[in-house]
N, C-alpha and C positions, 0 to 999 in steps of 0.2 A: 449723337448724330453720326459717329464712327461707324456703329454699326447697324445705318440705313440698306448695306448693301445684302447682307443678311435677312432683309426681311422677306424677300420675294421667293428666295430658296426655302424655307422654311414654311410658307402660306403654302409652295407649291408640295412638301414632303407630307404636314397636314390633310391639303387636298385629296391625296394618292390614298396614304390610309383611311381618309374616312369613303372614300370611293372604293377600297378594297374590301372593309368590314361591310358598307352597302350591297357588295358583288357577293358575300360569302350567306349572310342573311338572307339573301333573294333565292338563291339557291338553296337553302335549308330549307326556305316554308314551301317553297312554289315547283319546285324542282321533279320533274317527270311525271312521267301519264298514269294519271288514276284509272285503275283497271276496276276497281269494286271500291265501295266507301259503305259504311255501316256505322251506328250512331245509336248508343246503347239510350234504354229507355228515356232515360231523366234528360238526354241531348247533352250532357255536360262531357261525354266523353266522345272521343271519333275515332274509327279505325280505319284505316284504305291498304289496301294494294296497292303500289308503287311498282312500277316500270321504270326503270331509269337507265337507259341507254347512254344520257350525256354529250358527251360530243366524240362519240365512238365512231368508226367505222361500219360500211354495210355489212362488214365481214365478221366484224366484233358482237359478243352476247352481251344482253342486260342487267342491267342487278332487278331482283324481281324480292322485294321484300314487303315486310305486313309493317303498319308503320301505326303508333298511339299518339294522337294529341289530344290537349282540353281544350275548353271553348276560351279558356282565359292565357293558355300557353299554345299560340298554333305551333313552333315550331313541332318540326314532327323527331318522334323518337324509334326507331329501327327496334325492331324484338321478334325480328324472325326476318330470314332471309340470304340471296348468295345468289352467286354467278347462275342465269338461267339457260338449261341447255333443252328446255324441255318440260320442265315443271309447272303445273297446274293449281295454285291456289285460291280457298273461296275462305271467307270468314263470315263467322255469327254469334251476335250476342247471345249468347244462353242465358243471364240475366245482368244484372246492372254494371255488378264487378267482374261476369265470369265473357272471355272470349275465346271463344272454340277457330279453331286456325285448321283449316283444313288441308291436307298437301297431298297430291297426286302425281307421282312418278318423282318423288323427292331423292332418290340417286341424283338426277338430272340438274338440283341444284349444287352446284358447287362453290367454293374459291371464299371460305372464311364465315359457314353459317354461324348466322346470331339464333341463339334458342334461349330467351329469356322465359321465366315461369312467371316470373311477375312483376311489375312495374307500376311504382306508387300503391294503389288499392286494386290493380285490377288481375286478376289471378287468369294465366294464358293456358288455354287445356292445345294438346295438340292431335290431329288425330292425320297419322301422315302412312302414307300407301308406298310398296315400290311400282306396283304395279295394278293397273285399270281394273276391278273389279277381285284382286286377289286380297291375301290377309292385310290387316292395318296393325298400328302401334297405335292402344290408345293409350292416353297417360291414368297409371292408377290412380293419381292423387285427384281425378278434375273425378265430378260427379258420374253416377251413372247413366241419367238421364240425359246423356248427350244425342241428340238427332245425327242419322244417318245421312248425308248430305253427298253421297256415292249417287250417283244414276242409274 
């Protein structure tokens, strides 16, 4: 009974971390504006474009990245992406495992890109531009039947 004073401190230290791992979770799955979503044949995979501005300023840029979940793990996984000053991306399943990441004026992203090739089973082709209708980088490794997805 000594140490009844201890227990209110302690219920309230509790309280705070599981309120803080519920504040950090929210924000992984739910967290900024889906600008495009795609969802490879079989539905067991998902890919979006993420906007995520945060709690930025009017003044401040976005992070603008391409993001993979399953349908049984939503949190989302980043594998392409960075600071947006300008940059234009669209994505498309070419088939089950393969995603084509398309990126237009990609100078413009900056501030710590992710460029993964691949994640779990899904092989990421990139097809990234500096500029609006000039040369691209495609990657040699991803297929050659990749669509031209330029305007």
């Amino acid at each position: 009974m000594k140490l009844k004073w201890l227990r209110w401190p302690l219920v309230l230290v509790v309280c705070l971390v599981v309120g803080l791992a519920a504040l950090v979770v929210y924000l992984r799955v739910f967290s900024g504006l889906v600008m495009q979503s795609a969802s490879n044949s079989k539905g067991n995979l998902k890919a979006e474009v993420i906007n995520d501005s945060g709690a930025a300023a009017a003044t401040d840029v976005g992070y603008l990245g391409v993001t993979l979940k399953t349908w049984f793990y939503p949190i989302r996984h980043y594998v392409f992406g960075g600071l947006n000053y300008g940059a234009d991306i669209h994505i498309e399943w070419i088939n089950d495992h393969t995603l084509l990441i398309h990126c237009d004026h990609c100078e413009k992203l900056d501030g710590g890109n992710i460029l993964e090739r691949r994640w779990h089973q899904v092989v990421i082709c990139y097809d990234r531009s500096n500029v609006a209708g000039g040369p691209s980088e495609r990657d040699a490794s991803c297929p050659q039947a990749i669509p031209d997805l330029t305007p």
